[in-house]
BALOVO-945998 format. One line per field, with one value per residue (C-alpha): residue in three letters; x, y, z; residue number from 1. Coordinates in steps of 0.5 Angstrom, whole numbers, plus 500, padded with zeros to 3 digits. Each point is the difference from the previous one (the first is absolute). Last residue first. Layout:
N
res <- c(ALA | ...)
x <- c(X | ...)
y <- c(Y | ...)
z <- c(Z | ...)
n <- c(NUM | ...)
This chain:
251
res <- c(UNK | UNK | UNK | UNK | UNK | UNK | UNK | UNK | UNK | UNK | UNK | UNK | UNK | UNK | UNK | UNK | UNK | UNK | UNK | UNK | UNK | UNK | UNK | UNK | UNK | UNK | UNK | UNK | UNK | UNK | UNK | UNK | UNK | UNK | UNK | UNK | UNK | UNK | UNK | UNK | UNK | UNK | UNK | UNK | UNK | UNK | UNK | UNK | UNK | UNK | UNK | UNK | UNK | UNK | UNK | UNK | UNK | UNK | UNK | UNK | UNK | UNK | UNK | UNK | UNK | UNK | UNK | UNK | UNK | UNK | UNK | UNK | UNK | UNK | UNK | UNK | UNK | UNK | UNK | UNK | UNK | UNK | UNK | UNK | UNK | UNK | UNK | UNK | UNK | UNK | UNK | UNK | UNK | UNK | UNK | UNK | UNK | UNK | UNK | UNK | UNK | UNK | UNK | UNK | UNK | UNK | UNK | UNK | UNK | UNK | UNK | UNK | UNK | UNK | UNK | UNK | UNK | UNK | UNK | UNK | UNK | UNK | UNK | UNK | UNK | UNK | UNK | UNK | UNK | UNK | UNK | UNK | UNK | UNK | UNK | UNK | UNK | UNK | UNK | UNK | UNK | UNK | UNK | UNK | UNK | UNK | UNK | UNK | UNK | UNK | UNK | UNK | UNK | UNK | UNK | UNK | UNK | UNK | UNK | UNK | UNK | UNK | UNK | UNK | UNK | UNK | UNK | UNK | UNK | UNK | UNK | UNK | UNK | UNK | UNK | UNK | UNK | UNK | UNK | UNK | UNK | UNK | UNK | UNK | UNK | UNK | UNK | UNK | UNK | UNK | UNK | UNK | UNK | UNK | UNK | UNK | UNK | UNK | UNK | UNK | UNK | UNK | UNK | UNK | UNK | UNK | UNK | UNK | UNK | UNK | UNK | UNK | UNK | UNK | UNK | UNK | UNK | UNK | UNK | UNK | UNK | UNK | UNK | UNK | UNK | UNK | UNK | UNK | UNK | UNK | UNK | UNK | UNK | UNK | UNK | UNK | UNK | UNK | UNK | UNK | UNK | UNK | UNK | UNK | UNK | UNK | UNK | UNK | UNK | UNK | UNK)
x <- c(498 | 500 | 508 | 502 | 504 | 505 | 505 | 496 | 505 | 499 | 500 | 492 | 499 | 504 | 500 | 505 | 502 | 505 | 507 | 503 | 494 | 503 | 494 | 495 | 494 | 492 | 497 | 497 | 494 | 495 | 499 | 494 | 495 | 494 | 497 | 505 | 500 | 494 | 502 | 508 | 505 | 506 | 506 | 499 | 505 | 500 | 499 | 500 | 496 | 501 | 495 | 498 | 506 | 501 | 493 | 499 | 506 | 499 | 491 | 503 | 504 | 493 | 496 | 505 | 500 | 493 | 500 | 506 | 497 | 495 | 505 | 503 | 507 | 507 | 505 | 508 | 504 | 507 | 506 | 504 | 497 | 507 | 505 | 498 | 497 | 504 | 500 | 493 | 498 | 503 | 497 | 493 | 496 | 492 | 495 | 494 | 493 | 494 | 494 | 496 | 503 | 504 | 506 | 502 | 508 | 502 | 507 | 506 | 505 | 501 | 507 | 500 | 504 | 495 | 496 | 502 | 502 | 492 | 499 | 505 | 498 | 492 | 502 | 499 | 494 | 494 | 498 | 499 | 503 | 501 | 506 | 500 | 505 | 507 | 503 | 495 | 498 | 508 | 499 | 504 | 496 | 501 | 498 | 504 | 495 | 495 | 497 | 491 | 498 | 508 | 498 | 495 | 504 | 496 | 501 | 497 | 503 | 503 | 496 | 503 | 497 | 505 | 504 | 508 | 504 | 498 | 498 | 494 | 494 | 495 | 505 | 504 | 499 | 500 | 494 | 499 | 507 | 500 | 494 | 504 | 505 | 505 | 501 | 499 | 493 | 495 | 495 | 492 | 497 | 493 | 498 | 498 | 497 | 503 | 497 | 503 | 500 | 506 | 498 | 502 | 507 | 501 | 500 | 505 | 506 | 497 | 501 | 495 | 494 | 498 | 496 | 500 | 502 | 500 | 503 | 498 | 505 | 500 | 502 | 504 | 507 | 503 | 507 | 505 | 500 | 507 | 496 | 502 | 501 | 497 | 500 | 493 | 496 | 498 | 495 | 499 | 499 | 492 | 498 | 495 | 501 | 498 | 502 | 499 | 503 | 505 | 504 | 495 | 500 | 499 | 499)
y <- c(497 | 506 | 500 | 507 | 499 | 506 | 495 | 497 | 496 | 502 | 495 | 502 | 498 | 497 | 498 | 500 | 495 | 500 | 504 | 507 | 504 | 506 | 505 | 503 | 505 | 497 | 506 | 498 | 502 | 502 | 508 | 502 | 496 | 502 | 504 | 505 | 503 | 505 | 500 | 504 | 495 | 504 | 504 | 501 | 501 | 506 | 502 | 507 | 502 | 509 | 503 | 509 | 502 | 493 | 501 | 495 | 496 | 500 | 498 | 494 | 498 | 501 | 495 | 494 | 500 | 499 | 495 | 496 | 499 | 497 | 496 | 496 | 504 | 496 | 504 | 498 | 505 | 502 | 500 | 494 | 498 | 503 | 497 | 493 | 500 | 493 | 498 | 501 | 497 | 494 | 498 | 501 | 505 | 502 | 505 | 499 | 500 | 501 | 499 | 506 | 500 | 504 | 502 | 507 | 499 | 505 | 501 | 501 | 507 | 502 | 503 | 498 | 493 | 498 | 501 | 495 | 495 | 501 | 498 | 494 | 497 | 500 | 496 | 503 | 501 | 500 | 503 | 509 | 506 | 505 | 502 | 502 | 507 | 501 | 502 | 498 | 507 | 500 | 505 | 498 | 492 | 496 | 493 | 493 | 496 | 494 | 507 | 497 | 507 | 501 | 506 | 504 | 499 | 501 | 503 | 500 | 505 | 497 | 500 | 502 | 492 | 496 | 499 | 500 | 506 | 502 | 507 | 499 | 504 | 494 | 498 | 494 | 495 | 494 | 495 | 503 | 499 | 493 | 500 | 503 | 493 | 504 | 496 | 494 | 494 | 506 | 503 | 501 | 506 | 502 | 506 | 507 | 505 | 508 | 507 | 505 | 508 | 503 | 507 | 498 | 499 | 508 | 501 | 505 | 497 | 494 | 493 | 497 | 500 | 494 | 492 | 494 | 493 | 495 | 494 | 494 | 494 | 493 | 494 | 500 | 498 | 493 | 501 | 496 | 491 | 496 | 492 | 496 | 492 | 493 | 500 | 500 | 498 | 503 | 505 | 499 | 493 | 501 | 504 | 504 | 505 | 507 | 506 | 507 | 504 | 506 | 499 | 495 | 493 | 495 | 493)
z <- c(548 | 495 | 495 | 497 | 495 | 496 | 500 | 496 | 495 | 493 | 494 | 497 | 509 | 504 | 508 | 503 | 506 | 506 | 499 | 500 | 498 | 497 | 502 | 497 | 504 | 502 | 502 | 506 | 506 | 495 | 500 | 497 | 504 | 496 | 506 | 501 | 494 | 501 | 507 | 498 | 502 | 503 | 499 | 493 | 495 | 495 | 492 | 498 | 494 | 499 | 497 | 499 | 495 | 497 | 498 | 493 | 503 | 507 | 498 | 496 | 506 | 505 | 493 | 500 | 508 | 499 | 495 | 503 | 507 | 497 | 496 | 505 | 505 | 499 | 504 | 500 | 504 | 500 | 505 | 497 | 492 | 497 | 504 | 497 | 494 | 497 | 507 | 500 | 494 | 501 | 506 | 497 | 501 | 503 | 499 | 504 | 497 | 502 | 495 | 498 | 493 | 496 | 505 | 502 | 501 | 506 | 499 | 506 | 503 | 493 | 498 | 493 | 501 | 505 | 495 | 495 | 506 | 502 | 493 | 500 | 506 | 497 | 494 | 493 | 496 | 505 | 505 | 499 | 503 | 506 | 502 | 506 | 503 | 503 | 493 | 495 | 497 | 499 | 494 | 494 | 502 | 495 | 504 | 499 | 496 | 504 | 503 | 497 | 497 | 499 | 494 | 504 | 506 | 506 | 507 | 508 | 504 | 506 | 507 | 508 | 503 | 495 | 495 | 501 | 501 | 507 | 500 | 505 | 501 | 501 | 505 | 500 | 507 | 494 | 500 | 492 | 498 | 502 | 496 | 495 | 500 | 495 | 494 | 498 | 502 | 498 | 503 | 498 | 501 | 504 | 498 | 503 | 495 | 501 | 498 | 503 | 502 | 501 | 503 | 507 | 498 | 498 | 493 | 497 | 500 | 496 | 500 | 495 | 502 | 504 | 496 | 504 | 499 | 507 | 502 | 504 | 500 | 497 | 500 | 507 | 500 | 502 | 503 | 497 | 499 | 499 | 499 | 504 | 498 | 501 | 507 | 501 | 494 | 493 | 500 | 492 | 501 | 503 | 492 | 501 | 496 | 499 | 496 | 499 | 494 | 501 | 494 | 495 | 501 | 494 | 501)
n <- c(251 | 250 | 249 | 248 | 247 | 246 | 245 | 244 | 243 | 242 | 241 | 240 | 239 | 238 | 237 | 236 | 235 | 234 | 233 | 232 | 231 | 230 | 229 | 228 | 227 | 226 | 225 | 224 | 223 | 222 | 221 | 220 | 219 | 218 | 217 | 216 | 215 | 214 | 213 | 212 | 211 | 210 | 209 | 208 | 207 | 206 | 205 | 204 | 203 | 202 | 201 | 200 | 199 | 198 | 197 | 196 | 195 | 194 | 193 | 192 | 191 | 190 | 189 | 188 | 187 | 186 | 185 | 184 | 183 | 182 | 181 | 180 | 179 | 178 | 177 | 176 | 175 | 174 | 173 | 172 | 171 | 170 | 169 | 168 | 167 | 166 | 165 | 164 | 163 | 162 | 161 | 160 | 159 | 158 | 157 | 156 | 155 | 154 | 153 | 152 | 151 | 150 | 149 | 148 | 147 | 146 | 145 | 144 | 143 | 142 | 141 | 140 | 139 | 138 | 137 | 136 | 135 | 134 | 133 | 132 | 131 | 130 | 129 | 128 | 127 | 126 | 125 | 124 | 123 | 122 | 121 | 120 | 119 | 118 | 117 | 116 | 115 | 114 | 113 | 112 | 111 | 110 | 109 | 108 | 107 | 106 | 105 | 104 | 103 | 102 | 101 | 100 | 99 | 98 | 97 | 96 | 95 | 94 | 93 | 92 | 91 | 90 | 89 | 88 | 87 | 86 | 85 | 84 | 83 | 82 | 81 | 80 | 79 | 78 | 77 | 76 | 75 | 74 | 73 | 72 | 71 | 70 | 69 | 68 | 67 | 66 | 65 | 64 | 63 | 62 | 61 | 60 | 59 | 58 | 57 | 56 | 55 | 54 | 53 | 52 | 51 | 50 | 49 | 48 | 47 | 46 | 45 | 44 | 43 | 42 | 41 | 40 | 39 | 38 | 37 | 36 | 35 | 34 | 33 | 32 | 31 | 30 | 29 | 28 | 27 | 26 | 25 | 24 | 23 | 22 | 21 | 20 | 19 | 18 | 17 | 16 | 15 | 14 | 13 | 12 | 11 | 10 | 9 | 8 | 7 | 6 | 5 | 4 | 3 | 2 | 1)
């Protein structure tokens, strides 16, 4: 069979677990799978315009994590202030920016302007892989992506060992998002309001601290992100010629 980057699996096979004593498996820390970020719309930064003037427009959603890149629900649970400058995305918000011309970031980014530099790339799935379209803008500058996928089914982007390693430095610090295409429309239509208005609209993405209640009853964080590991002995299991160590095995 066929299984797409992302895709769900369940077997019920009693030999995967193997027995006592049969090997070790080297395990990291699990991730949460998801995380609740925020989109809302300022003015830009203006001398002129006093902080209470600053209307908003902002929509909550729930966004996949990835197995790489900076652990954002770490982040999340972390002591930073909302005003923080520390350089990683977080509470203090980014500016939300797309390339006309790299719609899915699996090229490196022309950028004369640095308008990626300390903000999110906001680009589409498919193409490339998800390490190489965080190592493309990491390179520009940018603290992480947001990837809007084309469906309401969730999606935690993964990697191989192999591409890490080929990637490296690159994917250090930055932040790996997948938002469902809901999410998508309305943020389509607040980057196209900055573009017409550029004078009056600003789109900013930012972490949330906690859940709000419209989320919280569709159990948003699940307890693990299963993450890939070199697996020093025991049983794996294979599919299209690929070991998954990337498995999440349910007693």
């Amino acid at each position: 069979m066929d299984v797409r980057q992302g895709e769900k699996v369940y077997f019920n096979d009693s030999l995967l677990f193997g027995g006592p004593g049969e090997g070790e498996v080297a395990v990291q820390q699990p991730r949460a799978r998801s995380v609740p970020i925020k989109f809302y719309t300022n003015p830009p930064p203006r001398a002129d315009l006093a902080a209470t003037e600053m209307a908003t427009s902002e929509f909550i959603v729930d966004a996949c994590t990835g197995d790489f890149g900076i652990d954002v629900d770490a982040i999340r649970k972390t002591t930073f202030p909302a005003t923080s400058n520390h350089s990683t995305f977080g509470f203090s918000g980014a500016h939300l920016v797309r390339f006309p011309d790299n719609p899915l970031g699996c090229s490196p980014y022309n950028d004369p302007t640095q308008r990626l530099v300390d903000a999110m790339a906001y680009i589409g799935r498919g193409d490339c892989l998800f390490v190489e379209k965080l190592a493309h803008a990491r390179r520009a500058g940018a603290l992480g992506i947001i990837v809007w996928h084309d469906s309401e089914e969730r999606l935690n982007p993964s990697s191989e060992p192999e591409d890490l390693e080929l990637y490296g430095d690159d994917l250090d610090g930055g932040a790996i998002l997948v938002i469902p295409y809901s999410a998508a429309v309305f943020v389509q239509g607040q980057l196209l309001l900055e573009e017409t208005q550029p004078d009056k609209h600003m789109v900013m993405v930012s972490l949330e601290k906690d859940w709000p209640e419209q989320l919280l009853g569709e159990d948003p964080t699940l307890p693990t992100q299963p993450t890939k590991t070199n697996v020093r002995s025991g049983r794996i299991l294979f599919i299209n010629g690929h070991a998954m160590v990337n498995t999440e095995l349910l007693v």
